[in-house]
MARDO-246040 format. One line per field, with one value per atom (N, C-alpha, C, CB): atom name; y, x, z. Coordinates in pm, whole numbers. Each point is the difference from the previous one (the first is absolute). Glycine has a CB too. Example, Ala and Ser with C-alpha at 12.3 -4.5 7.8 and 13.67 -1.06 7.14 Angstrom:
<atoms>
filo c(N:CA:C:CB:N:CA:C:CB)
c2 c(-569:119:120:-117:222:119:109:-63)
c1 c(1319:-89:90:-189:154:82:-77:118)
c3 c(780:0:0:125:-197:6:73:-215)
</atoms>
This chain:
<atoms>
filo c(N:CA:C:CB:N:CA:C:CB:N:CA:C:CB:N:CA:C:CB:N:CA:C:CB:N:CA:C:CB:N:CA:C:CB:N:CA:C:CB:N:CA:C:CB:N:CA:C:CB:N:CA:C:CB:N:CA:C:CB:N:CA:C:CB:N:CA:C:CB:N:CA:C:CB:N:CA:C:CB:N:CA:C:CB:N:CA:C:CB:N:CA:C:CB:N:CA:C:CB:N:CA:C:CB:N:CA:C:CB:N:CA:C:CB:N:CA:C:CB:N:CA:C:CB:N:CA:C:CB:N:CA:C:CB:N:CA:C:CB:N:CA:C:CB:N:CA:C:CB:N:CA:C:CB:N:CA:C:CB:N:CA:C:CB:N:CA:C:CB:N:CA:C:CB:N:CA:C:CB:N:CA:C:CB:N:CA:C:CB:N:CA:C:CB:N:CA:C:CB:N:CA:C:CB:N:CA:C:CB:N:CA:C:CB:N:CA:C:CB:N:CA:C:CB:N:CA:C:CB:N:CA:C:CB:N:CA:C:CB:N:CA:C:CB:N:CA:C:CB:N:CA:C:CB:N:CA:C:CB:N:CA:C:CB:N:CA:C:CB:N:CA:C:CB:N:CA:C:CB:N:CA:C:CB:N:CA:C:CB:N:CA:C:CB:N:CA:C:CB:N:CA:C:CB:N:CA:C:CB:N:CA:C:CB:N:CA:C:CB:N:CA:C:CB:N:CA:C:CB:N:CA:C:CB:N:CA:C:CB:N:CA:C:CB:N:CA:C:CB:N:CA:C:CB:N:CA:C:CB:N:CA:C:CB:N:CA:C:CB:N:CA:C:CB:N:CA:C:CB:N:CA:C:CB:N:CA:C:CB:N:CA:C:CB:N:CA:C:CB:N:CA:C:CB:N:CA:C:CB:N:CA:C:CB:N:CA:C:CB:N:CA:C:CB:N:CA:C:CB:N:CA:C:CB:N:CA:C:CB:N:CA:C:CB:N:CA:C:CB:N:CA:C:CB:N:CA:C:CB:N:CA:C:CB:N:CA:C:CB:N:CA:C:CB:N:CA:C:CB:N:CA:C:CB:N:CA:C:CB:N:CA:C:CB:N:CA:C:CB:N:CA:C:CB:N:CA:C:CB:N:CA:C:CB:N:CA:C:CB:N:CA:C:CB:N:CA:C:CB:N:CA:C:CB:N:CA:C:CB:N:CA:C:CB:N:CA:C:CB:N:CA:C:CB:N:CA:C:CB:N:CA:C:CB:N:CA:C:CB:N:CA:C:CB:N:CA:C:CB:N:CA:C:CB:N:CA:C:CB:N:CA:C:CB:N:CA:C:CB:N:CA:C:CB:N:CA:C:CB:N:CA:C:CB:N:CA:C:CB:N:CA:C:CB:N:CA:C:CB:N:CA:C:CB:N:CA:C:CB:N:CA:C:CB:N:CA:C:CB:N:CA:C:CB:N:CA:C:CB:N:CA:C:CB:N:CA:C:CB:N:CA:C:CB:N:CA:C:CB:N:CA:C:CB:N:CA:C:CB:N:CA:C:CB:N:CA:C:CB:N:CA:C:CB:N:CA:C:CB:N:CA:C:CB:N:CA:C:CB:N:CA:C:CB:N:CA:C:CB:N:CA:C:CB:N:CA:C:CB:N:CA:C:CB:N:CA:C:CB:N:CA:C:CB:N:CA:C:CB:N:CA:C:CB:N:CA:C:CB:N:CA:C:CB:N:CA:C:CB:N:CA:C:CB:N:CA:C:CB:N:CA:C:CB:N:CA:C:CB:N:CA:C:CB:N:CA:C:CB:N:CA:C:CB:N:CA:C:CB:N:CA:C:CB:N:CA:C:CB:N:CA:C:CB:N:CA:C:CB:N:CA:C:CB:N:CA:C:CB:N:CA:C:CB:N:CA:C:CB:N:CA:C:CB:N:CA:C:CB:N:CA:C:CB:N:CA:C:CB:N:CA:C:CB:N:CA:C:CB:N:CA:C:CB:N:CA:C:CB:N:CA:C:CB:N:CA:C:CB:N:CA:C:CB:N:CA:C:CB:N:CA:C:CB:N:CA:C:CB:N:CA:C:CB:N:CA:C:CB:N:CA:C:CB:N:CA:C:CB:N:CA:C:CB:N:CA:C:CB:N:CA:C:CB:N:CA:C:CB:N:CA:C:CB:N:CA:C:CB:N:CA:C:CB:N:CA:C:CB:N:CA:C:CB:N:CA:C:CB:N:CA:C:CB:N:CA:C:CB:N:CA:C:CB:N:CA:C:CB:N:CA:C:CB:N:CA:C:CB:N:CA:C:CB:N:CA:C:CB:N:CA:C:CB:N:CA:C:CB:N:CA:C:CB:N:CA:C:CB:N:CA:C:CB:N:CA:C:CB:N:CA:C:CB:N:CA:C:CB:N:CA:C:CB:N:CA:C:CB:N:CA:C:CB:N:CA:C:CB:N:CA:C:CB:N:CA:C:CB:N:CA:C:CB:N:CA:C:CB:N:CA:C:CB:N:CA:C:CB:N:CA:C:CB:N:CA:C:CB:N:CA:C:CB:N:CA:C:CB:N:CA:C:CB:N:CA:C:CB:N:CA:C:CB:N:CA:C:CB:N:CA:C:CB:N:CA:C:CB:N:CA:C:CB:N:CA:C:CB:N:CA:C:CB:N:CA:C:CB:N:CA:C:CB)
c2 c(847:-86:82:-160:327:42:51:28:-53:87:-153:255:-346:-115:-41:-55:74:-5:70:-4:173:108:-10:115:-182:36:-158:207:-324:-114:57:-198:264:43:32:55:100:61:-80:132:-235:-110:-88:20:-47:-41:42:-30:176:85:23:124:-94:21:-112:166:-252:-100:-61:-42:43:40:69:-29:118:129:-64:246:-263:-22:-177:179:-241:-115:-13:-21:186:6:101:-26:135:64:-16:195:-252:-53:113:-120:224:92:51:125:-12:87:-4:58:-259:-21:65:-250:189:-2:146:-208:314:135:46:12:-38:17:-75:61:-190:-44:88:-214:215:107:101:-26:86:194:-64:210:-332:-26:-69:-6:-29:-14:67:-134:264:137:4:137:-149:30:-69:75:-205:-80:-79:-39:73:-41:111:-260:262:76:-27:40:54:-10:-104:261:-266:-102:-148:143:-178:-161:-35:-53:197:-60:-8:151:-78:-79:-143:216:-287:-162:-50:1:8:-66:-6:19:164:-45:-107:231:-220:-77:-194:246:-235:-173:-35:-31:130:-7:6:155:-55:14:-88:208:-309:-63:-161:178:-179:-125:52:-131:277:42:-11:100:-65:-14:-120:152:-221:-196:-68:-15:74:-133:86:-158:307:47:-78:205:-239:-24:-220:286:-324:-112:-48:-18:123:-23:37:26:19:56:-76:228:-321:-45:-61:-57:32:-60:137:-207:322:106:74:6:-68:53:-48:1:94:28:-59:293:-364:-76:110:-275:251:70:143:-141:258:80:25:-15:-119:28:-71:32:-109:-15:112:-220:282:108:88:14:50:78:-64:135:-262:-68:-18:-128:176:-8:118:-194:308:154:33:73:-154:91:-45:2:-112:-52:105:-256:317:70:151:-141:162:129:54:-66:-26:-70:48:-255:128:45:133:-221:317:134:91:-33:-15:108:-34:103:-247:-9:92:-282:242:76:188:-213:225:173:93:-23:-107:59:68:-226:202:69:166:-271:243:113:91:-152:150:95:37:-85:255:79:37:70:-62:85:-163:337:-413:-83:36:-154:298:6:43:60:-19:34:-159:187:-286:-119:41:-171:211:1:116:-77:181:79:-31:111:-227:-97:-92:-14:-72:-47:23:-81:207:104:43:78:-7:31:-129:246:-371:-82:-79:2:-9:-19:109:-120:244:94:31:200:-219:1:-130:76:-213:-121:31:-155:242:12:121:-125:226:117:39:75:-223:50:16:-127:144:32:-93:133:-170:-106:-100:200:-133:-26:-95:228:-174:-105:-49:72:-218:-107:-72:-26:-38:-51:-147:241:-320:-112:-112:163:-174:-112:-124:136:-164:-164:-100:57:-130:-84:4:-111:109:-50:141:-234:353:162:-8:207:-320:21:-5:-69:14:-5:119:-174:276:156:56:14:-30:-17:-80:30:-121:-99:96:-264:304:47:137:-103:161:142:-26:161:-246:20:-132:139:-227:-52:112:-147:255:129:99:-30:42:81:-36:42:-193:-106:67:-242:259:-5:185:-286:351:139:70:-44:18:28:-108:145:-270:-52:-66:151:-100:-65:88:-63:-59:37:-57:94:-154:15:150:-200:272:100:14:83:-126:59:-182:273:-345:-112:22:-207:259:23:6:93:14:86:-127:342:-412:-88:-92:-3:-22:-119:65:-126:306:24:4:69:-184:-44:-108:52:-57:-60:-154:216:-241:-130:-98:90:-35:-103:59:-65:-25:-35:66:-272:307:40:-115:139:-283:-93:-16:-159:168:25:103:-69:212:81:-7:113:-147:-49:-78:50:-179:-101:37:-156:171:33:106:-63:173:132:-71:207:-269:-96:-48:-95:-32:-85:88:-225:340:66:79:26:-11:111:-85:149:-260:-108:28:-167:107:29:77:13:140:90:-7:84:-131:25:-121:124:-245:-141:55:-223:298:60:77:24:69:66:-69:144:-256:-50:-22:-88:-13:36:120:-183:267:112:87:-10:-28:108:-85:154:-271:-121:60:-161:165:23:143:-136:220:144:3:138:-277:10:-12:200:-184:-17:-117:116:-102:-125:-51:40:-88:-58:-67:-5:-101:-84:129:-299:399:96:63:63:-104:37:-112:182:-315:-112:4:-128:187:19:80:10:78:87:-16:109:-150:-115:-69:-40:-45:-99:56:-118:150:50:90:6:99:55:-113:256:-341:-140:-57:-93:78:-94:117:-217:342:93:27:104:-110:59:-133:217:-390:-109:40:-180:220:21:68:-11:157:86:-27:54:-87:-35:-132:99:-207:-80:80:-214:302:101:72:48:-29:126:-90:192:-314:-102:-58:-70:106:-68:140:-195:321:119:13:104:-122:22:-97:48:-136:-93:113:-277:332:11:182:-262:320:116:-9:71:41:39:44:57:-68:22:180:-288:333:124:94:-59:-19:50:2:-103:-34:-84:159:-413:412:171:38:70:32:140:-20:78:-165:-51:12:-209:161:-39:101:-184:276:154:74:37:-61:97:11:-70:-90:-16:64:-262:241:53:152:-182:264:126:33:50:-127:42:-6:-106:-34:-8:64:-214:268:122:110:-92:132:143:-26:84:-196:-53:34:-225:146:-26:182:-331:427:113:75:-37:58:60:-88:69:-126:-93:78:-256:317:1:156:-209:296:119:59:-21:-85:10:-20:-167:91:2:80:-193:296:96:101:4)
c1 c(-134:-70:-93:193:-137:-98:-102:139:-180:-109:-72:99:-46:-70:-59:143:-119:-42:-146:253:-204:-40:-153:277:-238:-125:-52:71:-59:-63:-94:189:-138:-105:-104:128:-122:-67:-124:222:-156:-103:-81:123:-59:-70:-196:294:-195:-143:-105:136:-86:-85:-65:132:-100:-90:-50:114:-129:-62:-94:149:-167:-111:-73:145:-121:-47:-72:254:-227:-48:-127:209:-206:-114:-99:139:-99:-157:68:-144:204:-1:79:-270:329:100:101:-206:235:93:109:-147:176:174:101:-62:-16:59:28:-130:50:11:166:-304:233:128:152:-192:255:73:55:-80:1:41:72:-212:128:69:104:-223:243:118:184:-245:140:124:99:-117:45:33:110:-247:276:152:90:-74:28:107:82:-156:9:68:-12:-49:138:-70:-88:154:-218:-145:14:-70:164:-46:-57:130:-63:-26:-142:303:-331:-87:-157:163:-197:-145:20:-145:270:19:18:105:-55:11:-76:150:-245:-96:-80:-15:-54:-63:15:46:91:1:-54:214:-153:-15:-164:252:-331:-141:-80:27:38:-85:-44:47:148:-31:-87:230:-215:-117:-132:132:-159:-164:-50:10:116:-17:-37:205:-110:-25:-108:299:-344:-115:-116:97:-80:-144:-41:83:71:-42:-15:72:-20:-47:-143:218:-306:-171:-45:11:47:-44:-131:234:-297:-147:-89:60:-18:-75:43:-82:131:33:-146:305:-306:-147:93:-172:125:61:-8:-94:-69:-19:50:-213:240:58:196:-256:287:109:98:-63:-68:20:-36:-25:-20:-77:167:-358:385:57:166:-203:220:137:-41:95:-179:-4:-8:-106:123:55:137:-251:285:143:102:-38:56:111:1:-30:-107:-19:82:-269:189:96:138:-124:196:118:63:-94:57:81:-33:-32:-71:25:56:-174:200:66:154:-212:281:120:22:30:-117:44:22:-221:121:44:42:-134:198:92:128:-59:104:111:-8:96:-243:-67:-61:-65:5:-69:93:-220:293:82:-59:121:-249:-45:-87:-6:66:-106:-54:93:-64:-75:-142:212:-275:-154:-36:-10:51:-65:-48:127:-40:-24:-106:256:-256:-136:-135:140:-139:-148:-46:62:70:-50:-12:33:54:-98:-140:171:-215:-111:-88:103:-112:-78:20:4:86:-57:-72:202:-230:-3:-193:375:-336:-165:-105:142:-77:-42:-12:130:-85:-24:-70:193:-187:-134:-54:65:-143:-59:-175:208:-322:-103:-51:-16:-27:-125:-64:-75:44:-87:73:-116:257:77:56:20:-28:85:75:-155:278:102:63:25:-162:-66:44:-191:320:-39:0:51:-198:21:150:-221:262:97:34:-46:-10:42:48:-172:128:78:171:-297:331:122:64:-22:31:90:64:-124:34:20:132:-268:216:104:126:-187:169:140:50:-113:84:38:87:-234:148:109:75:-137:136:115:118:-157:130:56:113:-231:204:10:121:-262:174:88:135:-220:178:108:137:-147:200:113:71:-53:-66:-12:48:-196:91:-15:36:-169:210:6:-98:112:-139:-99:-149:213:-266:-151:-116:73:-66:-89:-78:129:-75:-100:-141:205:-127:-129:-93:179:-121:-130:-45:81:-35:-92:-104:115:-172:-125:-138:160:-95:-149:-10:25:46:-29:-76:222:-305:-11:-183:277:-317:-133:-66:66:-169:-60:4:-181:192:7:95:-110:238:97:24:156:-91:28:160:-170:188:139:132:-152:88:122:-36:37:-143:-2:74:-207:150:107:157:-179:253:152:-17:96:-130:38:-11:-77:-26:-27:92:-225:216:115:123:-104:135:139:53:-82:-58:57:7:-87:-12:27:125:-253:296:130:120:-91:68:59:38:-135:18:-23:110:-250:204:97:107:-121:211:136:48:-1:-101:84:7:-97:25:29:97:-227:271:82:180:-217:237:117:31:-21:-46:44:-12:-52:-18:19:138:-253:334:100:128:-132:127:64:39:-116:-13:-32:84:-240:239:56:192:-314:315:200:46:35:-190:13:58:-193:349:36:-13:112:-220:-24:68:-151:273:66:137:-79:83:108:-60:110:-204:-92:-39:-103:136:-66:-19:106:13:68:-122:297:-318:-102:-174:226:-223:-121:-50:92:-13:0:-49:168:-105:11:-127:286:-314:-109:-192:231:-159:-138:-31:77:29:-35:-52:194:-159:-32:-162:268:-326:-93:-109:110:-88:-68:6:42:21:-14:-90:192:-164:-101:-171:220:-209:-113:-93:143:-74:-64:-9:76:-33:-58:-104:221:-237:-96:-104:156:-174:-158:-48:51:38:-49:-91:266:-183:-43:-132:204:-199:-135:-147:167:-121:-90:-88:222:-113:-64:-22:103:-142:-61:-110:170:-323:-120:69:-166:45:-67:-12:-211:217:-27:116:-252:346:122:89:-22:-9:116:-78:21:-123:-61:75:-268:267:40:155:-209:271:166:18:16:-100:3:-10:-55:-22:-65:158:-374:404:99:119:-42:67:151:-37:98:-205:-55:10:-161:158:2:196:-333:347:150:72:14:-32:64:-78:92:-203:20:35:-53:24:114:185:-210:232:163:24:3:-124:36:-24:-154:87:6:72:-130:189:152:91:-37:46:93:-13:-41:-103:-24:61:-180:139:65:112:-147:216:171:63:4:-44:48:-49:22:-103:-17:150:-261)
c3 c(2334:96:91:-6:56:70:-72:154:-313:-60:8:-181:139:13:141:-187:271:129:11:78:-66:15:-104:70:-189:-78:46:-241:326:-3:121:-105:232:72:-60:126:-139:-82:-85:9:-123:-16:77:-128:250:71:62:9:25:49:-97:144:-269:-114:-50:-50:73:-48:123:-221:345:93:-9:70:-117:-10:-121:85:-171:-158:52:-209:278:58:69:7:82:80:-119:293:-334:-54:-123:171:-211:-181:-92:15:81:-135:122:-240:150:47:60:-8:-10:25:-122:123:-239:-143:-13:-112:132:-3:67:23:128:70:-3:117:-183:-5:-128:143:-283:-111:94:-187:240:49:74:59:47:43:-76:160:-277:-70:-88:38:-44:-68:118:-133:263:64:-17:140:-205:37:-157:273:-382:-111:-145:120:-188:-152:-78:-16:18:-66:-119:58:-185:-51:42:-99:208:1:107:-36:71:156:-61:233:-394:11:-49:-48:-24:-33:119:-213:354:97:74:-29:31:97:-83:144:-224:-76:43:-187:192:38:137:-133:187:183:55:27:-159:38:-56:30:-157:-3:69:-172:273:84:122:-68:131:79:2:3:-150:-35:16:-154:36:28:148:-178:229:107:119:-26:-9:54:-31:-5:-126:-77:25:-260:291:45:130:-176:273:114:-2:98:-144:-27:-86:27:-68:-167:-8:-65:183:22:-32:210:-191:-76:-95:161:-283:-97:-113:83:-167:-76:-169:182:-226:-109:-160:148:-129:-141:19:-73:177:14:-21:125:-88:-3:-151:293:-365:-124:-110:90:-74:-95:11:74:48:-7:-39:154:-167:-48:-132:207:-283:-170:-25:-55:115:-17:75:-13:81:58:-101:279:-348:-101:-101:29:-84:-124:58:-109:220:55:-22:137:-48:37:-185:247:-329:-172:-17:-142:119:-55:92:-142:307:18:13:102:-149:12:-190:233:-274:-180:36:-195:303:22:108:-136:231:147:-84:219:-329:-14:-82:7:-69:-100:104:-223:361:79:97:-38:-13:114:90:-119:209:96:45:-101:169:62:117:-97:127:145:-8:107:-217:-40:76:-288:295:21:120:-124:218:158:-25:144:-184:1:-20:-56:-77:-21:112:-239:311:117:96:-71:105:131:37:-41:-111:-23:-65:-13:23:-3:164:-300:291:184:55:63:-134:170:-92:133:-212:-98:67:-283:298:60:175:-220:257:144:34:41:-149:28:-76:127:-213:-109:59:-199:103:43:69:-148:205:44:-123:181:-242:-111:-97:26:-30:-99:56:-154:83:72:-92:170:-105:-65:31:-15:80:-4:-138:138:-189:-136:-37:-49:-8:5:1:-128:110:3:-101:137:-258:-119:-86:16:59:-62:85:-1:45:72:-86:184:-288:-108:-54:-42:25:-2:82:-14:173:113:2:98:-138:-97:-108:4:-75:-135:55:-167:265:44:93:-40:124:59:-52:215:-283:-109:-54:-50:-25:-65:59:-44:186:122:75:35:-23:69:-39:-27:-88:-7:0:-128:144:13:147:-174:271:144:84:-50:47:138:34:59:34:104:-35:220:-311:32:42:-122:253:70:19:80:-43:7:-74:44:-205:-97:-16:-200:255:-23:136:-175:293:125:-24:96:-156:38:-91:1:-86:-77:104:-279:379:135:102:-18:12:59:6:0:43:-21:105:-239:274:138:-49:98:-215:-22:25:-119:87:97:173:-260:280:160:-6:58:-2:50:-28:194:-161:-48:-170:267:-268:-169:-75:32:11:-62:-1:43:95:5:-48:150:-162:-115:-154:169:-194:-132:-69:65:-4:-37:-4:128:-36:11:-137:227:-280:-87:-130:118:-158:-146:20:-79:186:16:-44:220:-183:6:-176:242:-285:-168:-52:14:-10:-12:22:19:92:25:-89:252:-276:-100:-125:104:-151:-185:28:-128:226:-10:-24:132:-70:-52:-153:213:-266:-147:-34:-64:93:-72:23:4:140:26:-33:196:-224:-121:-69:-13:-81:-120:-60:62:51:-37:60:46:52:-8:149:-216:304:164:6:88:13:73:127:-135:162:159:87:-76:-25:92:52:-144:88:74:127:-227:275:141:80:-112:54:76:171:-207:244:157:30:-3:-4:13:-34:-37:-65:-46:97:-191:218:89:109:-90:179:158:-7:57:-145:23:-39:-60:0:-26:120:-221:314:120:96:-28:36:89:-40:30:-178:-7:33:-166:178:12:137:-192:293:159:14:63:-77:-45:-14:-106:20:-62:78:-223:283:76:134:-128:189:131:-65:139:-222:-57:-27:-118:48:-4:110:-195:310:153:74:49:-116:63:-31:-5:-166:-51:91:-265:285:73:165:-106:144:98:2:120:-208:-41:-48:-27:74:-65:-111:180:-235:-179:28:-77:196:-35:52:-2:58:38:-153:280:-332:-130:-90:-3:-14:-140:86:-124:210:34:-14:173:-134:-9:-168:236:-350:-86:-93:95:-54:-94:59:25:148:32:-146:303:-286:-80:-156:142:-135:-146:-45:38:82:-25:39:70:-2:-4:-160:267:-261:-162:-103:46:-51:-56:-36:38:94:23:-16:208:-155:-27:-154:181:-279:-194:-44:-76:152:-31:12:10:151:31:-95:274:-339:-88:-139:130:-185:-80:-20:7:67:11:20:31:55:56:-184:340:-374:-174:-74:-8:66:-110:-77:150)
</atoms>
C-alpha cells in the first residue's frame, strides 16, 4: 500500500509537468518506478498508466488536435508494435535503443541551421512505424517524437495535444502486444488503478497550467526537458555498458 501511495504522488506531479510543456512526466515516472517495482512488469504498466495520461491530455486539447497527422502516424505504429513483439525476445542488448534516441534528440536540438526537421503530416507515419517498433523496447518515448513537434507551426496547445494523442497511439498497441507475449495486468489492477486516477489529476492541473504560460517560456521549458531526457537515456546507456 505504501508503494502504491508513494508511486500515485509521484504520478501526480509527473503528469502535472507532462500537462504543462507536453513531456518529461513519462520519462520521470519510468526512472521512478525502477524503486519501487522489477523491471519486468514496469514498461507493461507504465504503458497503461501513460496511455490514460496522454488520453485524457489529448482530450482535454482535443479542439487542437491535427487529424491527418494523427492518422498517418496510427497506420505505422500497429506495423511497429508486430515486428518488434516477433523480436523483444531475439534482441539481448536493448539499450543501443536509448543511444539512437539520445543522439536524435540532441542532433534535433543542435543540428545546423540549414537542416530542418520540419515533416509534412503525412511522413508521420514513418514516426508511427518507429516508435511503434521501440514501444515495447524503451518505455517512454516521448523523448524521440519530441523533437518533429519542434516547429513554428504549431502552437504550444497544439504540440501537447497532438504529441499527447500519437503517444496515446503507442502505449494502445503496446497492450496486445505484452498479451500477446504472457503479461498479466489483472495481477496489478490495485496499482493500475490508483496510479490512472493520480495521472487524470495530474494531467487536468497541467492543461490549466499550460493555458497560462508564453510560447516562449512553454520552448525553453520544452527544449529544457528535452535535453534532460537526453542526457538521462545516455547515462542509462553507459551505466549498462
Amino acid at each position: 500500500m505504501s508503494e502504491i501511495i508513494s508511486l500515485s504522488i509521484i504520478a501526480i506531479v509527473t503528469s502535472t509537468l507532462s500537462g504543462t510543456i507536453g513531456m518529461g512526466g513519462g520519462v520521470l515516472l519510468l526512472s521512478a518506478m525502477t524503486f519501487f517495482l522489477p523491471i519486468s512488469v514496469i514498461v507493461p504498466i507504465h504503458g497503461v498508466v501513460q496511455l490514460v495520461s496522454n488520453s485524457s491530455r489529448s482530450l482535454f486539447l482535443r479542439t487542437y488536435l491535427r487529424k491527418k497527422l494523427i492518422l498517418s502516424f496510427s497506420l505505422g505504429a500497429p506495423l511497429g508494435a508486430i515486428g518488434s513483439t516477433y523480436l523483444i525476445t531475439q534482441i539481448t542488448n536493448k539499450h543501443y535503443f536509448f543511444l539512437a534516441i539520445s543522439l536524435t534528440i540532441l542532433f534535433a536540438l543542435f543540428r545546423p541551421k540549414n537542416v530542418k526537421i520540419d515533416l509534412p503530416e503525412k511522413y508521420f507515419f514513418i514516426i508511427g512505424l518507429t516508435v511503434g517498433f521501440l514501444g515495447l523496447f524503451v518505455g517512454a518515448t516521448g523523448p524521440f517524437i519530441a523533437p518533429f513537434f519542434l516547429s513554428e507551426r504549431f502552437s504550444k496547445e497544439e504540440i501537447v495535444a497532438n504529441k499527447a494523442m500519437v503517444q496515446t497511439i503507442g502505449h494502445l498497441v503496446k497492450i496486445p502486444a505484452f498479451l500477446s507475449i504472457g503479461f498479466f495486468y489483472q495481477d496489478y489492477l490495485a496499482l493500475i488503478g490508483s496510479l490512472i486516477i493520480a495521472t487524470i489529476i495530474g494531467t487536468k492541473i497541467g492543461t490549466k497550467l499550460l493555458g497560462k504560460i508564453n510560447k516562449n517560456l512553454f520552448n525553453r521549458l520544452f527544449k529544457g526537458a528535452l535535453i534532460f531526457a537526453a542526457f538521462k537515456l545516455l547515462f542509462k546507456f553507459f551505466y549498462s555498458l
